[in-house]
C-alpha positions in Angstrom: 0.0 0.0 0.0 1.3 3.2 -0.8 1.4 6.0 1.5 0.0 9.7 0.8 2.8 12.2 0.3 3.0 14.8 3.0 1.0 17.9 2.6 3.1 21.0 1.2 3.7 23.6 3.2 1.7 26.8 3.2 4.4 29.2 1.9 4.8 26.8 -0.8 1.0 25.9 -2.2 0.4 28.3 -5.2 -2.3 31.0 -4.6 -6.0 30.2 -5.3 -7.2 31.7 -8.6 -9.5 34.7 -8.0 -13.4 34.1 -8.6 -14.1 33.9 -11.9 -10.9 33.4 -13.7 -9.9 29.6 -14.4 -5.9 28.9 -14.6 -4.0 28.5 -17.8 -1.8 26.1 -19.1 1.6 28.4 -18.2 -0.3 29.7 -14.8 -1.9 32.5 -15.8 -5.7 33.4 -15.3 -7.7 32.4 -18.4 -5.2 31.1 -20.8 -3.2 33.4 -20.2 0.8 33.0 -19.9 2.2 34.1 -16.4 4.0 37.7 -15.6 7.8 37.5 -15.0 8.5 38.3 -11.9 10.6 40.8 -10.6 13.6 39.0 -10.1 13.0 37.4 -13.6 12.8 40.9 -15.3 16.3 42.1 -13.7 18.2 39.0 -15.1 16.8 39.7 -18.2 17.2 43.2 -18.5 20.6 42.5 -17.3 21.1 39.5 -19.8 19.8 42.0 -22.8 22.5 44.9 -21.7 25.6 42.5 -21.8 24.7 41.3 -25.3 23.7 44.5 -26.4 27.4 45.9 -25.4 29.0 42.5 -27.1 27.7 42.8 -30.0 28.6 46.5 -30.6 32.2 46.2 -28.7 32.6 42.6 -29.7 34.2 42.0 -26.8 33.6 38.1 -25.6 36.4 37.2 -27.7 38.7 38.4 -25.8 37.5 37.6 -22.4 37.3 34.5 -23.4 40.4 34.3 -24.2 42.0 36.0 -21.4 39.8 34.1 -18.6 40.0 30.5 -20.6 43.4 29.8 -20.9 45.7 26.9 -20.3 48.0 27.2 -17.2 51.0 25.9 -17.2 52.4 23.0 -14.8 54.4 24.1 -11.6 52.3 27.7 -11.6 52.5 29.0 -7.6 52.2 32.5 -6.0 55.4 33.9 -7.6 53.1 34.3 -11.0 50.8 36.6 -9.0 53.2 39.1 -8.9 52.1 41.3 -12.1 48.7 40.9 -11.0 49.5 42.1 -7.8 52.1 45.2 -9.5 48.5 45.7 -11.7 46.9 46.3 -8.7 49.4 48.3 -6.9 49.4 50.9 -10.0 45.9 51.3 -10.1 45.8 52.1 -6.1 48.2 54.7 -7.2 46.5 56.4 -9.9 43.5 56.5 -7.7 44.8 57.6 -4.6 46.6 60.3 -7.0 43.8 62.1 -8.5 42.0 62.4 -4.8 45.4 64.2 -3.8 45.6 66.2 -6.9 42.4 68.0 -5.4 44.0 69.6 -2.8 47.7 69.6 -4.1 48.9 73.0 -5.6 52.5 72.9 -8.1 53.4 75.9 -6.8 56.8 76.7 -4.8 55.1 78.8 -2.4 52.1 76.6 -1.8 53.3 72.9 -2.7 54.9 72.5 0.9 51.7 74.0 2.8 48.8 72.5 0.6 50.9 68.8 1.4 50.4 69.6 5.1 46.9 70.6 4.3 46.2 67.4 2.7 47.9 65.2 6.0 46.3 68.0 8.4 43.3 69.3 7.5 41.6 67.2 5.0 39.1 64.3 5.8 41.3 61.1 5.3 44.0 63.2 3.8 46.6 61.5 6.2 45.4 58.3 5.2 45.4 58.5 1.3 48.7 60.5 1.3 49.9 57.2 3.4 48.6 55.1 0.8 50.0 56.9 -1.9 53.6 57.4 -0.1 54.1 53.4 1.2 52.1 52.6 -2.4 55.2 53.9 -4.5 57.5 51.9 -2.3 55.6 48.5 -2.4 54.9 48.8 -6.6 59.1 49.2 -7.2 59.8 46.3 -5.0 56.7 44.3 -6.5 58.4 45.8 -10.1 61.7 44.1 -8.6 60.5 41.1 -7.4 58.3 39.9 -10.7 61.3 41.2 -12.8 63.4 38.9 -10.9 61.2 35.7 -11.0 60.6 36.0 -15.0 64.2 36.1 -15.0 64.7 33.0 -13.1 61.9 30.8 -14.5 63.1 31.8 -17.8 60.5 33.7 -19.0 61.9 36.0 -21.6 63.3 33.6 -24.0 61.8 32.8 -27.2 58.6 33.5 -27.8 58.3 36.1 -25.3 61.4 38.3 -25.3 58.9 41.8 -26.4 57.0 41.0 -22.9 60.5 41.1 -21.1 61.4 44.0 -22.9 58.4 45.9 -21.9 58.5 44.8 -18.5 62.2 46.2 -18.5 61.0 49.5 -19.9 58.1 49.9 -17.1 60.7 49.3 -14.6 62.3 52.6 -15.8 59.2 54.5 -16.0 58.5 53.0 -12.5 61.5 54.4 -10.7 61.0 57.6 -12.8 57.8 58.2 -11.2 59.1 57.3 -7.6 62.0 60.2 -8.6 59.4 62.8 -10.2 56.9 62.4 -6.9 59.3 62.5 -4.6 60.0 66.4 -5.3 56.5 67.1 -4.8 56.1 67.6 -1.1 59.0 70.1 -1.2 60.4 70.2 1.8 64.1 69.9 3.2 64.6 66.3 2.3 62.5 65.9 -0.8 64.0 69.0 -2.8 67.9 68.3 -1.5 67.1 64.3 -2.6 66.1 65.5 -5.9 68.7 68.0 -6.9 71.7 64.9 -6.0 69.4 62.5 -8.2 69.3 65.2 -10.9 72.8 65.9 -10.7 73.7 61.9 -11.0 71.7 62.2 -14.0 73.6 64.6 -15.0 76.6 62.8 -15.4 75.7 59.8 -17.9 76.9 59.7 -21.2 76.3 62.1 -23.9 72.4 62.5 -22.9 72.9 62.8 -19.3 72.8 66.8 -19.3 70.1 67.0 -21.9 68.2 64.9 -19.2 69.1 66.6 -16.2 67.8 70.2 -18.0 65.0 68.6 -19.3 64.0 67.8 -16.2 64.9 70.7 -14.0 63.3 73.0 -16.4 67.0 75.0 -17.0 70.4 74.9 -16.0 69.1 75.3 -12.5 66.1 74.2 -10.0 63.8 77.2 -10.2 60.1 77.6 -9.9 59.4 75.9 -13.0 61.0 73.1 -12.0 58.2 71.7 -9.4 55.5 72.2 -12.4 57.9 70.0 -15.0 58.2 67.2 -12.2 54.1 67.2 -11.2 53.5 67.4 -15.2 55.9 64.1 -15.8 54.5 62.4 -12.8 50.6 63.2 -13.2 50.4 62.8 -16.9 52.9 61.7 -19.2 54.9 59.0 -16.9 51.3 57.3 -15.9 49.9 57.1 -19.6 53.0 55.4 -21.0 53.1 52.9 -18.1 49.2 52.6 -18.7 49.5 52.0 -22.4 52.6 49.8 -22.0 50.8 47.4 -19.2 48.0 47.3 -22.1 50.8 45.9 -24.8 52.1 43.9 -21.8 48.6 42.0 -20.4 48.1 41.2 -24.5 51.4 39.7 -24.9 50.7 37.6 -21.6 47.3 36.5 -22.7 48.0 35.9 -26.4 51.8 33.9 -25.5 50.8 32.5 -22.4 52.6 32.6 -18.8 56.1 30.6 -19.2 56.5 26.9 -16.9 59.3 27.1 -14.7 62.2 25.4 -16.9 63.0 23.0 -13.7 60.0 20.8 -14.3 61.2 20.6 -18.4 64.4 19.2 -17.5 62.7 16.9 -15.3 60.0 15.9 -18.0 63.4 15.0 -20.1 65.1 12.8 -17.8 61.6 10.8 -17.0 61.7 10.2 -20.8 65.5 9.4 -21.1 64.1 6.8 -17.7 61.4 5.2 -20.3 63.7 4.9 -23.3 
């Protein structure tokens, strides 16, 4: 004999129809197919907005392609490095513009309106912290994914332009830490700069074009501060931007590198079976 099944509980019986109105096929009164629900109408509005944007950007092809890709054997936490310089930069640039509100290029004012920002503004001390230690933590992040490409081989054949590029935003890494360094303008950071400018100075047969290039003249002067906030709010940050673009295409259409330790053990476990 076969038992009843349990009764449902209240919260899930459907409603009763209203009087008058007999229930369709789909669950709507007479005939009638059902209403979407609310929930049902944000997924698809959302749903209909993606494709819309994909099929004017065509764009899924390469998402695909950077989220669906093969990783190589013996991966660990040293390949998070880039991604973690990525995220360093964009802490940066953001933490930047907020203190580009409040900072003034101006010999007489750069020193004070830096004390304003630590002082006076709401979470000043705390972005200018951000911004200061950030600087520090992207060259040594710079440093440290620089060196582990090196040692797991990764700028040999196929992917010696990635190196490359990655060599060239190490330069314009340590050129922003040199062009924001002046920009407090105190004691420290204006003596600091004039003895890196003048070790500019002395390289071979561009070193003095440099060094006047960057202090605006033969001298430090008051155009000086506005060459070195120009350099380290615009040009330096769009190169590196652009180049990290060439860089994350070169990673996603070459592939990430496997450390060439586990190739020479994949040869002697084949020299083994022969």
């Amino acid at each position: 004999m076969k038992l009843p099944a349990p009764p449902l509980p209240r919260f899930l019986r459907p409603a009763p129809p209203r009087p008058g109105t007999k229930p369709g096929r789909d669950g709507g009164p007479n005939g009638e197919p059902s209403k979407p629900g609310v929930k049902d109408q944000a997924a698809e509005a959302g749903i209909q907005v993606v494709g819309w944007l994909d099929e004017r950007s065509g764009a899924s092809p390469f998402l695909r392609a950077m989220l669906y890709r093969k990783i190589p054997r013996g991966t660990n936490w040293f390949y998070t490095l880039g991604t973690a310089t990525l995220f360093t930069f964009i802490s940066q640039a953001v933490t930047g513009v907020f203190l580009a509100f409040y900072y003034e290029p101006d010999p007489s004012r750069a020193y004070t309106s830096a004390s304003h920002i630590t002082n006076d503004v709401f979470l000043g001390e705390l972005v200018r912290g951000m911004h200061k230690w950030g600087a520090t933590v992207m060259i040594i992040l710079v440093f440290l994914h620089m060196g582990w490409n090196f040692v797991s081989g990764a700028y040999k054949y196929p992917r010696e332009l990635t190196w490359v590029i990655g060599v060239v935003l190490l330069v314009l890494t340590l050129m922003m830490g040199l062009t924001g360094y002046l920009l407090p303008f105190d004691q420290r950071s204006f003596w600091a700069t004039v003895v890196a400018v003048n070790l500019n100075s002395s390289g071979p047969v561009i070193g003095p074009y440099l060094a006047d290039f960057l202090r605006a003249g033969a001298e430090f002067g008051p155009t000086t501060i506005s060459r070195f906030y120009a350099l380290h709010m615009l040009a330096i940050p769009g190169l590196i931007a652009a180049l990290i673009g060439a860089h994350l295409y070169l990673v996603i259409r070459l592939g990430t590198s496997a450390p060439p330790w586990l190739k020479a053990e994949k040869k002697e476990l084949l020299k083994e079976e022969i």
